[in-house]
Backbone as CSV, one residue per row, in Angstrom:
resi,resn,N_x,N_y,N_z,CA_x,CA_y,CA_z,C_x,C_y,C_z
1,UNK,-20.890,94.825,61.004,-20.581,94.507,59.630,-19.226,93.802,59.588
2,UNK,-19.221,92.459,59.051,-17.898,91.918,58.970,-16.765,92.570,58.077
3,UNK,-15.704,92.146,58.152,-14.137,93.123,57.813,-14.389,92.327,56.290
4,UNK,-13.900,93.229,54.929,-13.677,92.732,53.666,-13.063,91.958,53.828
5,UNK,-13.087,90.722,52.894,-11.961,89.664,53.015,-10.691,90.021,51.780
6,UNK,-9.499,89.832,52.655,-8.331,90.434,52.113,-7.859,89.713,51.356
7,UNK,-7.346,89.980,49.854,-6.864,89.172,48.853,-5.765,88.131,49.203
8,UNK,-5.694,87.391,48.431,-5.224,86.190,48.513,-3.782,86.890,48.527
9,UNK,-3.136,87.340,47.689,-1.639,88.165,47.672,-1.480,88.611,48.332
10,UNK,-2.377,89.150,49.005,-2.031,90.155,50.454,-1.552,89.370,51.635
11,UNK,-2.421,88.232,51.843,-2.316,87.259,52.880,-0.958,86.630,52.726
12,UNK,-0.320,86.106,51.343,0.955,85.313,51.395,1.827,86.316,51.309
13,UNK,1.754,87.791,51.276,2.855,88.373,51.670,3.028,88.891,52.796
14,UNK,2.133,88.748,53.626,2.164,88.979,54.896,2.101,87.519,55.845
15,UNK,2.555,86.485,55.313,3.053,85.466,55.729,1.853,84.753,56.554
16,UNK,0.569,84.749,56.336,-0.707,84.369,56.930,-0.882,82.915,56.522
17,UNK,-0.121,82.030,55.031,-0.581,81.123,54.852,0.401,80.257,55.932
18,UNK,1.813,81.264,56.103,2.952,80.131,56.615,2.355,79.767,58.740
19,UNK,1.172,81.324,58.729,0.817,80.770,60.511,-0.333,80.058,60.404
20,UNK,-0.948,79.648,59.513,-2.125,79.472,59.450,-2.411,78.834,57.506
21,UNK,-1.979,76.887,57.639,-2.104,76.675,56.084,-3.276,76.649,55.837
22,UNK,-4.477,76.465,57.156,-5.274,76.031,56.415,-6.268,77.041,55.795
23,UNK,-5.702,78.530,56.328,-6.408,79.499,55.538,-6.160,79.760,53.941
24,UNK,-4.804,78.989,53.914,-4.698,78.683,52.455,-5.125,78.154,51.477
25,UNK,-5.273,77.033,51.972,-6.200,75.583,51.784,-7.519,75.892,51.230
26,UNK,-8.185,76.598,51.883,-9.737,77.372,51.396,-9.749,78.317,50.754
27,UNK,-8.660,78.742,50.093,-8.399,79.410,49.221,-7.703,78.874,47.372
28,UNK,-7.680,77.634,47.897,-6.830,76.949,46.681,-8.310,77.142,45.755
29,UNK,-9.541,77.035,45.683,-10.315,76.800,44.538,-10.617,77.820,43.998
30,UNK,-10.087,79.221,44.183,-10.608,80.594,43.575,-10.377,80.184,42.127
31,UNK,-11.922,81.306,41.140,-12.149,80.946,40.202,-10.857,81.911,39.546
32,UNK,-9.663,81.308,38.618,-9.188,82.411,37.626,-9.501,83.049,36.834
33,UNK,-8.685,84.593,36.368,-10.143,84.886,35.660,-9.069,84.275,34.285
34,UNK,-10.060,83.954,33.356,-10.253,83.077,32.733,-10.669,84.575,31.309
35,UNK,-9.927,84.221,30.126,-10.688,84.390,28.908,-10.220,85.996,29.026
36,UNK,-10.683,86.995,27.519,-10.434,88.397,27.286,-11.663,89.058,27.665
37,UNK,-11.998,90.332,27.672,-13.274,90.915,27.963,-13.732,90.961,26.519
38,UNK,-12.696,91.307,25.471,-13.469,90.837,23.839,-13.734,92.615,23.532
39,UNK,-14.220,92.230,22.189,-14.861,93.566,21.779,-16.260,93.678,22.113
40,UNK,-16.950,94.924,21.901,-18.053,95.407,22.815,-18.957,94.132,21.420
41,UNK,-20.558,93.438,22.427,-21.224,93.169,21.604,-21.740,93.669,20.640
42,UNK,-22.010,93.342,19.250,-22.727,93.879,17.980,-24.253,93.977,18.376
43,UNK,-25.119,93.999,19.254,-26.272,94.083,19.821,-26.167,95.507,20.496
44,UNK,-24.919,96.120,20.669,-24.841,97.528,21.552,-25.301,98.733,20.467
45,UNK,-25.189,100.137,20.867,-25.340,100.879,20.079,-23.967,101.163,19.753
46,UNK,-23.969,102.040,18.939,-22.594,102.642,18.532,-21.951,104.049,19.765
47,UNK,-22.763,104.527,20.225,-22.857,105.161,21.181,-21.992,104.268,22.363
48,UNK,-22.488,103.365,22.995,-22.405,102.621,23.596,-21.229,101.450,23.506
49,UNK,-21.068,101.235,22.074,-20.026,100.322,21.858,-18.293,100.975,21.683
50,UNK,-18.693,102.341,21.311,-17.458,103.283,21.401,-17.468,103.820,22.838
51,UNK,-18.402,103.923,23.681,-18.067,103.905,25.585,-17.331,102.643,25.805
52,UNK,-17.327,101.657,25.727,-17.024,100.166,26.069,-15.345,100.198,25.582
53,UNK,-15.195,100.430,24.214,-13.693,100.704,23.702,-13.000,101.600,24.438
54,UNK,-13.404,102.407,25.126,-12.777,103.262,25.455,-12.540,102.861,27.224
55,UNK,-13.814,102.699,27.964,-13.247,102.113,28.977,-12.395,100.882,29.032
56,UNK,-12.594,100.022,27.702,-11.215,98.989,28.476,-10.329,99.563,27.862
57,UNK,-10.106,100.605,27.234,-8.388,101.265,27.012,-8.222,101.724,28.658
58,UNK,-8.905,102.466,29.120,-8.727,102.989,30.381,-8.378,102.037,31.462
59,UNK,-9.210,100.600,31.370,-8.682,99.464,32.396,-7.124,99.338,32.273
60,UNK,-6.773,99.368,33.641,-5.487,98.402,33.817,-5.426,96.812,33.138
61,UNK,-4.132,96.686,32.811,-4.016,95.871,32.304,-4.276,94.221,33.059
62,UNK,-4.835,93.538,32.907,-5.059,91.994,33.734,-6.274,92.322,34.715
63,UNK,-6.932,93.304,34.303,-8.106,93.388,35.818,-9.232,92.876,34.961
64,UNK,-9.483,93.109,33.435,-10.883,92.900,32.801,-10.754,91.264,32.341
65,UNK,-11.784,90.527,32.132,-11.705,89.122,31.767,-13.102,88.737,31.254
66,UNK,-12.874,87.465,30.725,-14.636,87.434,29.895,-15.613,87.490,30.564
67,UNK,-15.694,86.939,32.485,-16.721,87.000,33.091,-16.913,88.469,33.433
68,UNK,-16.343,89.463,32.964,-16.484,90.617,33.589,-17.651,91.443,32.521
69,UNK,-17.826,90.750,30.992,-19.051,91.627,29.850,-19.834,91.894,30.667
70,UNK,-20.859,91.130,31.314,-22.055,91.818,31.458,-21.852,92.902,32.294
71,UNK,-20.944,93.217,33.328,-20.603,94.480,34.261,-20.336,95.682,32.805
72,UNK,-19.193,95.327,32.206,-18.926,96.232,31.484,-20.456,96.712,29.946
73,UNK,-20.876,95.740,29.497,-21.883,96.018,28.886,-22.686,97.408,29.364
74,UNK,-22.931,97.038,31.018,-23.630,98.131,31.836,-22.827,99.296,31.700
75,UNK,-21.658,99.166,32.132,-21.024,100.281,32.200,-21.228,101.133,30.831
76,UNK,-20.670,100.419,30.117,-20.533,101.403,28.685,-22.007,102.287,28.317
77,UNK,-22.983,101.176,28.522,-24.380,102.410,28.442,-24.402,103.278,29.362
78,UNK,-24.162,103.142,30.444,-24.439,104.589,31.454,-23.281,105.357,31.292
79,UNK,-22.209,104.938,30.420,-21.221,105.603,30.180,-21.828,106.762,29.198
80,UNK,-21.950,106.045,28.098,-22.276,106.945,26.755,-23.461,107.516,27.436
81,UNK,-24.470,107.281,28.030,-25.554,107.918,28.565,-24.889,109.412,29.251
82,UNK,-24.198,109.029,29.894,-23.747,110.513,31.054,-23.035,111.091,29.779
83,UNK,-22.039,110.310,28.837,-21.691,111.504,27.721,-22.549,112.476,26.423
84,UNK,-23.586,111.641,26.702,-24.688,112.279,25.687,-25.013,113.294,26.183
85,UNK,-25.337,113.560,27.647,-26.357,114.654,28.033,-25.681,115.562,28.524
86,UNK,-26.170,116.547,28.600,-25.383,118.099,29.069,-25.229,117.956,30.228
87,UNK,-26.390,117.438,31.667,-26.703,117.321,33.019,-26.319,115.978,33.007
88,UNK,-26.143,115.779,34.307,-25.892,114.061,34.803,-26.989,114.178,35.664
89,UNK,-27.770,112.688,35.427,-28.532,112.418,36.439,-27.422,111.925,37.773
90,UNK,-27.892,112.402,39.108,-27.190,111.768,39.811,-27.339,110.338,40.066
91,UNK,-28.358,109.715,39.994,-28.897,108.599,40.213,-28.284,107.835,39.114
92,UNK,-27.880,108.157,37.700,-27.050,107.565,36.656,-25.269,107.930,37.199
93,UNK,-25.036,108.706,37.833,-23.875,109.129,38.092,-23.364,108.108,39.606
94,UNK,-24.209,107.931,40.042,-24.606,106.792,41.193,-24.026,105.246,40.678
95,UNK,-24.908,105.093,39.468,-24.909,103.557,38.793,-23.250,103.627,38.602
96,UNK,-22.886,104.501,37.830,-21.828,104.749,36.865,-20.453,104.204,38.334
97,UNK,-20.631,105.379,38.779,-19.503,104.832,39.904,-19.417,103.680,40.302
98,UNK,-20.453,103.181,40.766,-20.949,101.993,41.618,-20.232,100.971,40.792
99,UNK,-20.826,100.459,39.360,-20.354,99.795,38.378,-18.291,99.384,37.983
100,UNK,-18.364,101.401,37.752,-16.848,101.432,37.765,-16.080,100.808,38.788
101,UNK,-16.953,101.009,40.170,-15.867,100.923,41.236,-15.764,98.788,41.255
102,UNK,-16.503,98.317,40.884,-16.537,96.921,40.826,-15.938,96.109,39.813
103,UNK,-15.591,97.326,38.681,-14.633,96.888,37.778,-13.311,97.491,38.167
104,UNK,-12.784,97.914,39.787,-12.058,98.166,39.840,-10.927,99.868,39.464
105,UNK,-12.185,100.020,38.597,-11.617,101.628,38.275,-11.493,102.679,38.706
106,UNK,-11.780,102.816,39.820,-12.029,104.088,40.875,-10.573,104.203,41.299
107,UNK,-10.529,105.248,41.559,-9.334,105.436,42.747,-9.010,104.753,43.852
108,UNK,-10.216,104.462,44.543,-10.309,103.566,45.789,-10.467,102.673,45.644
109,UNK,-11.151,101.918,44.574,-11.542,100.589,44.322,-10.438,99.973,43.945
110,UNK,-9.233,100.822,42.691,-8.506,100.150,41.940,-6.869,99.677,43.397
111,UNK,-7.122,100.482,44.664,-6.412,99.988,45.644,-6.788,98.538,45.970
112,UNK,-7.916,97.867,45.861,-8.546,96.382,46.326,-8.072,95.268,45.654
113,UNK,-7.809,96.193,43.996,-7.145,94.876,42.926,-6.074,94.383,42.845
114,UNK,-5.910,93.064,42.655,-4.944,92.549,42.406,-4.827,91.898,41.058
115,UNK,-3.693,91.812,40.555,-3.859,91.493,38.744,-2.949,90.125,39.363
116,UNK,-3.760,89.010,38.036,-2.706,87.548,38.146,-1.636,87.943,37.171
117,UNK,-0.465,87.573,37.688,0.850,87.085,37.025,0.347,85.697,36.132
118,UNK,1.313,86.437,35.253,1.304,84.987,34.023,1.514,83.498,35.392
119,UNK,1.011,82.591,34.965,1.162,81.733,35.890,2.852,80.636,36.023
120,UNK,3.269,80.864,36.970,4.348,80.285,37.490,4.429,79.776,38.454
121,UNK,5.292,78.075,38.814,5.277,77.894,40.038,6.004,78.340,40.964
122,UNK,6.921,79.113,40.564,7.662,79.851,41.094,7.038,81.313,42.173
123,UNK,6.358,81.534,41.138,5.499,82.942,41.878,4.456,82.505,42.114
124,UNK,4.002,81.580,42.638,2.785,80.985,42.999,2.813,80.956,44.619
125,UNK,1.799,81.792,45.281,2.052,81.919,47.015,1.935,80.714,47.433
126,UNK,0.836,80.048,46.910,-0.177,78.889,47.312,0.488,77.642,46.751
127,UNK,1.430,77.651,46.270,1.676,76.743,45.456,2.328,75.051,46.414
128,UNK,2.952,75.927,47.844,3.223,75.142,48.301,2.357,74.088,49.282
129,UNK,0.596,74.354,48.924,-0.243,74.080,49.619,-0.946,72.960,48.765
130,UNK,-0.717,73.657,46.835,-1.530,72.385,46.200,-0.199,71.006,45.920
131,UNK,0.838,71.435,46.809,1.855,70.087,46.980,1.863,69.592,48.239
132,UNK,0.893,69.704,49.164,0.437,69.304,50.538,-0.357,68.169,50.373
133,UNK,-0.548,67.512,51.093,-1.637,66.225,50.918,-2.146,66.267,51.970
């Protein structure tokens, strides 16, 4: 099984772009995240749309973004689902993690994230790569 590939911040602080630019280089087109996660859709239940409010109070700040709804959509139903019922299915308790951990919310997962800084060229690792020709 190949090794996770290690965030881009990780690499320029451990000085990987300065032995090696062109691992930088293939890194210049990552998508930003782009846009708010928004309020929960009016198509949700209320059940469901008060799970959703509540997990992005719980998100760290800069990890949720607009491409992230449909993850969170999911989440919030198996959210309110596991809060409705007395028992947890494990197999819903399964989803639930799984989900969370890809939005970063886990304990272990939320070690993988990295949040963007307001953008500066100053704090920009890469920055000295999109002034390369």
């Amino acid at each position: 099984m190949p090794r996770p590939r290690k965030p881009t911040n990780v690499l320029a602080l451990k000085g990987a772009f300065r032995h090696n630019p062109d691992r930088g280089r293939d890194r210049l087109n990552e998508p930003p995240q782009v846009g708010e996660v928004g309020d929960p859709p009016e198509t949700m239940g209320s059940a469901s749309r008060a799970a959703w409010v509540e997990l992005v109070a719980h998100a760290h700040l800069g990890t949720l973004c607009a491409a992230d709804r449909p993850f969170m959509e999911y989440a919030a139903k198996v959210w309110a689902e596991i809060k409705e019922s007395e028992t947890i299915d494990p197999k819903l308790g399964i989803r639930f993690e799984s989900i969370i951990g890809r939005l970063g919310m886990s304990p272990a997962d939320r070690s993988k994230v990295s949040v963007r800084k307001v953008a500066s060229a100053v704090d920009d690792p890469l920055d000295e790569f999109s002034k390369a020709g």
